[in-house]
C-alpha positions, -999 to +999 in steps of 0.1 A: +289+495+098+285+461+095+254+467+067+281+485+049+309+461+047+283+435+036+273+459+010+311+460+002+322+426-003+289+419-025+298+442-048+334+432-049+324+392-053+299+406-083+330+430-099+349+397-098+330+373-112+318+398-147+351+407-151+366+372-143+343+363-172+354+358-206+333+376-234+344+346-252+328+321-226+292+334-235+276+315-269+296+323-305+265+336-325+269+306-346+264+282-321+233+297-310+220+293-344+225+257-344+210+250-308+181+234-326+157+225-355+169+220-390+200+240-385+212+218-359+198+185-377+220+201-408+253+210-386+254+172-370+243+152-399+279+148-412+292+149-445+318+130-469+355+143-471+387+123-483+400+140-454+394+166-429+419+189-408+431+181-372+434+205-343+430+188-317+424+151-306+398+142-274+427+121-250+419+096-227+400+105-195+421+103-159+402+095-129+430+114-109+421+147-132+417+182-112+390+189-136+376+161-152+361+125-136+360+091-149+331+090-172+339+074-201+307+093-226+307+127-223+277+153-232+267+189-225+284+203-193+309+178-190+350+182-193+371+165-210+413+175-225+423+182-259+456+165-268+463+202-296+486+194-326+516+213-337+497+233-361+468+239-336+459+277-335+432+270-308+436+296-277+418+304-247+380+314-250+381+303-287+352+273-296+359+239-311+336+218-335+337+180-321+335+155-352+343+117-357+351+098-384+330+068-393+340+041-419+351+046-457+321+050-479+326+034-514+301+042-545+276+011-549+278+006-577+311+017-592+332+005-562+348+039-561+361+056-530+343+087-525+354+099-492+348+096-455+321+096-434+322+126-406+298+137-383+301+164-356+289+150-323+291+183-300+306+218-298+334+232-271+345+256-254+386+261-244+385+271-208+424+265-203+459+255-224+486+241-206+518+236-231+496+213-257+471+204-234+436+222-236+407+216-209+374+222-233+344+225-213+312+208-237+290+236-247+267+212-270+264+177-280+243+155-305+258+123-290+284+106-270+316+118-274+345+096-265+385+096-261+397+100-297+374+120-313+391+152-326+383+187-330+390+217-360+380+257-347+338+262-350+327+277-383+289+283-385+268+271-417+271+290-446+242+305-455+216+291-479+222+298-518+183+302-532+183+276-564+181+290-599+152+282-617+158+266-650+188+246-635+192+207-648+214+178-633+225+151-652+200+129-670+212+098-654+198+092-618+224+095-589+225+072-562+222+070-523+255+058-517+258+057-471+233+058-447+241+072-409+260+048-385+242+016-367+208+030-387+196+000-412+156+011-419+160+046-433+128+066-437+111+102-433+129+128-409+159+104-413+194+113-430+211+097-460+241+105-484+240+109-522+265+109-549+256+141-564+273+173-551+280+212-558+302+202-595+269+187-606+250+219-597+234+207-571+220+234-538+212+235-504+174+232-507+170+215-535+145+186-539+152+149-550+126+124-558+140+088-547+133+058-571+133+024-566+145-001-597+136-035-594+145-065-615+113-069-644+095-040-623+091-002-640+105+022-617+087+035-583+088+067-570+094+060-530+101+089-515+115+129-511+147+146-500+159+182-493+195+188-497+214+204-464+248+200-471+270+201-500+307+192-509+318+192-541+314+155-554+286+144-524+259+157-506+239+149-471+197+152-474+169+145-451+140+124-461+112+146-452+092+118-473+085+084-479+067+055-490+088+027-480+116+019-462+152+034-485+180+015-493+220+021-506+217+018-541+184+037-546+184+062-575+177+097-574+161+125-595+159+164-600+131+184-595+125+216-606+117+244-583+085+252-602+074+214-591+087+218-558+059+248-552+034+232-565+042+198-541+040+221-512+011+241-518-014+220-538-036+194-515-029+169-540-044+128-528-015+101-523-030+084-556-028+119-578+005+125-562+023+093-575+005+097-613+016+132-615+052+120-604+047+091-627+043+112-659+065+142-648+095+119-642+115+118-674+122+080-687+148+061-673+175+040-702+179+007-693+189-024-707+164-044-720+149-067-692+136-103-695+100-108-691+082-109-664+082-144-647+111-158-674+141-170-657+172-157-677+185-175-705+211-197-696+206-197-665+233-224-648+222-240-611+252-261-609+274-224-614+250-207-588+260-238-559+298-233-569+299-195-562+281-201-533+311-225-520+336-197-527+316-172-501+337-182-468+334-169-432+355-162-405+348-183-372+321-164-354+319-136-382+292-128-400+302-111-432+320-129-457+352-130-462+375-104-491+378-135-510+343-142-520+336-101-528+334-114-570+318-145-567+289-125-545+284-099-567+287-126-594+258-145-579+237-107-579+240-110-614+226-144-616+197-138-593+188-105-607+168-122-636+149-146-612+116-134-609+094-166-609+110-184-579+114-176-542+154-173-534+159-188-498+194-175-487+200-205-459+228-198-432+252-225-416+280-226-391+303-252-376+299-267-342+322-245-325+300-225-295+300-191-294+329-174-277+321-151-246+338-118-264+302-123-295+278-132-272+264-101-272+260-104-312+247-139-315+233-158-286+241-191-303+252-209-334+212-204-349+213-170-344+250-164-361+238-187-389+209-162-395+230-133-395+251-147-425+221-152-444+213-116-439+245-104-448+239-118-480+205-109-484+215-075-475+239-071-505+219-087-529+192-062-526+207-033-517+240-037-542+230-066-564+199-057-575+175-084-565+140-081-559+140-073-523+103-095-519+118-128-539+144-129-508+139-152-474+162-154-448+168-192-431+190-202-406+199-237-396+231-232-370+251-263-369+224-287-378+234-298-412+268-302-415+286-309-443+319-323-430+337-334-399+337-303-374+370-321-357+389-306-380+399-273-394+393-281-433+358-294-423+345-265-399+353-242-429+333-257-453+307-263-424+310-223-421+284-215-453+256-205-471+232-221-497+208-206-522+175-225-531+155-217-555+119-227-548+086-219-568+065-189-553+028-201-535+001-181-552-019-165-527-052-182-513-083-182-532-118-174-514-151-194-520-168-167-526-141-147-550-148-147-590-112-169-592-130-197-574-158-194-596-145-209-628-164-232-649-158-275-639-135-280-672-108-249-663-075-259-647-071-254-610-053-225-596-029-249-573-020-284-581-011-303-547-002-337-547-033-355-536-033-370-500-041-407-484-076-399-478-083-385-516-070-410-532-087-435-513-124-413-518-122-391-545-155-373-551-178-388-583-169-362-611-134-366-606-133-332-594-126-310-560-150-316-533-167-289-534-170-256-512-200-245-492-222-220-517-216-182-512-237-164-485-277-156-503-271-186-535-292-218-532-274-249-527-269-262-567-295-293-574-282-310-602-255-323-582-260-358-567-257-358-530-240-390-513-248-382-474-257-415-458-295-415-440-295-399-408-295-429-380-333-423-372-346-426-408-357-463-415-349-482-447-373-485-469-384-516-484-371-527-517 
């Protein structure tokens, strides 16, 4: 009797819990196909939309909740509430697509607004509505997902459109115009978004070559994208190569599908790769370019020191202020053409200390100084065009002030940055290197102003003293030697 009623109830609890089930509780097809690999690299790596439509908005989480706690980052497994709009056609069992919106992205170098940034950080499932409440239970995540992040009904990817040989883009490069949030050195397996999209004839799949313009440098090829996702004026690529490290304003080329076979299946060296790139690539027009080592005509120091006093900060802020937006991209212009000299970009503050709230951003006045001098080093090559290797970085915090930090007036104009020009150190010369081999009459390679002990014993042919012979080379004859007598030798009569 009693093995029977066991039997019983075990079968009732079981009857109850499949049927108690939802169908819809168990994965959407579509979710399982972006669980992981490139499809789920593709579904989370955002795209750019002026806008994008609202069902549903995470709320704020209540430690008092039946069915959620007080975590304030959520991921897989966790609960959280939906706050579901008027227009919300969200019901029970039905799945949600998590995304967030970033920051307004703006072309580099037109200034035009091209969208938002988006990315989906999770997927969920609606367990329960209550009026215009929904409990969503997190059926996947890419990240943390917080109070106010806000939620549309899943859709899987589309499916991939193969590209059409014979196809053509524009013949002027795009650009990379965003990178992914609190990501500054962008490389291979990393994401990035480019100004060309499906009007320009662009498909998932497709392969970019990424080129790197320089002031008075021809043009590098750096790098390798594959398109994942398209909108119609931008699209969102992985780097699945590169050379160096990308940045916003890099250009971007077509490639044919007939190149891209042969990229993946010939075993091609680095150094044939790049030549073959090198003469595939069609010719970039460009305005004609000073030469190398010239410093533009014109160019004004006194103007370069007077923009730099319209870039102004805001007290314990890094980035300059709206205000100085022209004269900075003004001073980009300037420094484009300066090839010959090294461009120190120095950073200064007032003598205010830093406030509790930034501490966690600059540990003190040296360290905020430093980060302005980024901020501008960061535009100039990334927007302005400078030559990324002419650019150094120097902080001084509040150590040389220009005015009285006991007032207002004076801590702004305390609160700066200046730009030095200085001449570039050629690199050292060996003993034993051709360079240091040059006949006595040539001109030396470095010209340092002579010290106290040189001037006071300079060497018989008016000449440097020289080096130690290279390693297997006799000692040279014909020139005197002036060592004095070791101490034991005697003098000899006269």
């Amino acid at each position: 009797m009693n093995r029977r009623l066991f039997a019983t109830v075990c079968a009732t609890l079981t009857a109850g819990l499949l049927l108690g089930q939802s169908p819809a509780a168990a994965d959407h097809p579509g979710i399982e196909s972006v669980r992981m690999g490139e499809a789920a690299l593709t579904f989370s790596a955002g795209f750019i939309r002026p806008a994008m439509p609202v069902e549903g908005v995470v709320g704020p989480l209540n430690a008092d909740a039946q069915t959620s706690s007080n975590k304030m980052i959520m991921g897989t497994g966790d609960l959280c509430y939906l706050q579901l709009t008027k227009a919300s056609t969200i019901e029970v069992g039905a799945h949600v697509t998590i995304h967030r919106r970033i920051n307004e992205i703006f072309h580099p170098a037109k200034g035009k607004y091209l969208g938002d940034l988006f990315t989906n950080v999770g997927i969920g499932l609606v367990t329960e509505i209550t009026q215009r409440l929904a409990t969503v239970r997190i059926v996947r995540s890419w990240g943390p997902i917080n109070a106010g992040d806000r939620t549309i009904r899943f859709a899987p990817l589309p499916p991939e459109e193969p590209p059409v040989p014979g196809r053509s883009l524009p013949n002027i490069p795009g650009y990379i115009i965003a990178f992914p949030p609190s990501l500054s050195l962008v490389a291979q397996t990393h994401i990035v978004y480019i100004d060309w999209g499906r009007n320009d004839g662009l498909r998932v799949g497709d392969r970019l070559d990424v080129l790197r313009t320089s002031a008075n440098l021809p043009v590098q090829r750096i790098g390798e994208l594959k398109v994942l996702v398209l909108e119609d004026t931008t699209a969102t690529a992985l780097v699945i190569r590169s050379t160096v490290p990308f940045l916003r304003a890099d250009r971007i080329a077509f490639q044919e599908p007939s190149q891209q076979v042969v990229r993946r299946s010939s075993a091609e060296t680095i150094a044939e790769e790049m030549d073959r790139l090198a003469k595939a690539a069609p010719p970039e027009k460009e305005a004609a370019q000073p030469a190398l080592g010239a410093p533009a005509p014109g160019f004004d120091l006194s103007r370069l020191a007077a923009l730099a006093k319209q870039l102004e900060f805001d007290p314990g802020g890094a980035p300059i202020r709206p205000t100085g937006q022209a004269a900075l991209k003004e001073i980009g212009e300037m420094l484009k053409a300066v090839s010959d000299k090294q461009i120190r970009i120095e950073g200064h503050t007032d003598r205010m200390p830093i406030g509790p709230s930034l501490k966690g951003q600059y540990a003190n006045n040296l360290a905020l100084s430093k980060a302005r001098a980024q901020e501008i080093v960061r535009y100039l090559a990334e927007e302005g065009g400078v030559d990324p290797a002419n650019l150094i970085v120097v902080g001084h915090g509040d150590a040389k002030p220009v005015a009285s930090n006991s007032t207002e007036e004076g801590r702004k104009q305390n609160r700066r940055i200046e730009i030095v020009l200085t001449p570039k150190e050629p690199p050292p010369v060996l003993s034993n290197s051709p360079a240091a081999k040059r006949e006595p009459d040539s001109p030396p390679l470095v010209s340092p102003s002579p010290s106290p002990s040189a001037a006071a014993d300079p060497s018989p042919s008016g000449e440097a003293i020289p080096q130690s012979p290279p390693v297997g080379e006799p000692p040279p004859q014909e020139r005197p030697t002036e060592l004095a007598p070791p101490p034991s030798a005697a003098p000899q009569a006269p």
